[in-house]
Steps between C-alpha positions, in 0.01 A plus 500: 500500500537543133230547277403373121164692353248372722696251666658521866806280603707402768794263559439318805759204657464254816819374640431118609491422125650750364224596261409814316194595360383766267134587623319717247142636553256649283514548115315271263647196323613670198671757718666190731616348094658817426669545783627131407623537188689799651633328785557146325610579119614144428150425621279733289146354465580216682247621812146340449178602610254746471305779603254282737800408743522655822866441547775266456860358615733408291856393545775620250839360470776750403851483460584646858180363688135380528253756491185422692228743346193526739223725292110582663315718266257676821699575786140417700493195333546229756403208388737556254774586689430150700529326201786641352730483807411126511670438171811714664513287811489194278735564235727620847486149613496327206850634403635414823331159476341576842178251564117647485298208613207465765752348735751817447313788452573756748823648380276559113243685703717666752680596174209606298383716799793681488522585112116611526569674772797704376330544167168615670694769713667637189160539350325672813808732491502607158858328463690513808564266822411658757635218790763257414380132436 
């Protein structure tokens, strides 16, 4: 776990898409934009919001990968978290052209469960996994 001021972070990866997510927790906007401009210099200023959001994800193309950026500003923040991870799950299928539709659902939800799930043990553990999923 690696930390930036106020912000927490870990890298986190599932294996049936290969994906890898940066989940960051706590902070405030302005510290999540610093820690942008840091991270991202060819992207300076380019993250927009303000201090009224309660998270974010973003998806950042480098020269060696994607970065998937998953931010909640209160770890107890639920709703948040909810609503965040469904933008994750989305932009997952989306780039794998993978159908969300009332007909096809399940795998989006099974999918979404998981992220949340993962996400929401990392937070109840103050940055670890404490079972494998």
């Amino acid at each position: 776990m690696k930390t930036y001021k106020n912000l927490k972070m870990v890298h986190l990866r599932e294996d049936i898409y290969g994906v890898e997510v940066v989940f960051i927790w706590g902070g405030t906007y302005l510290e999540i934009a610093a820690w942008w401009d840091k991270t991202f210099p060819k992207l300076k200023g380019e993250l927009k919001g303000d201090e009224h959001w309660c998270g974010g994800f973003w998806r950042v193309y480098t020269e060696a990968d994607v970065v998937r950026i998953l931010w909640l500003k209160d770890r107890t923040d639920l709703d948040s978290l909810t609503h965040e991870v469904c933008h994750l799950a989305i932009t997952i299928f989306d780039e794998r052209d993978i159908e969300i539709s009332m007909r096809y659902q399940e795998p989006f939800c099974y999918y979404q469960e998981f992220w949340f799930g993962k996400l929401h043990e990392v937070l109840k553990n103050n940055g670890k996994l404490s079972r494998s999923k």
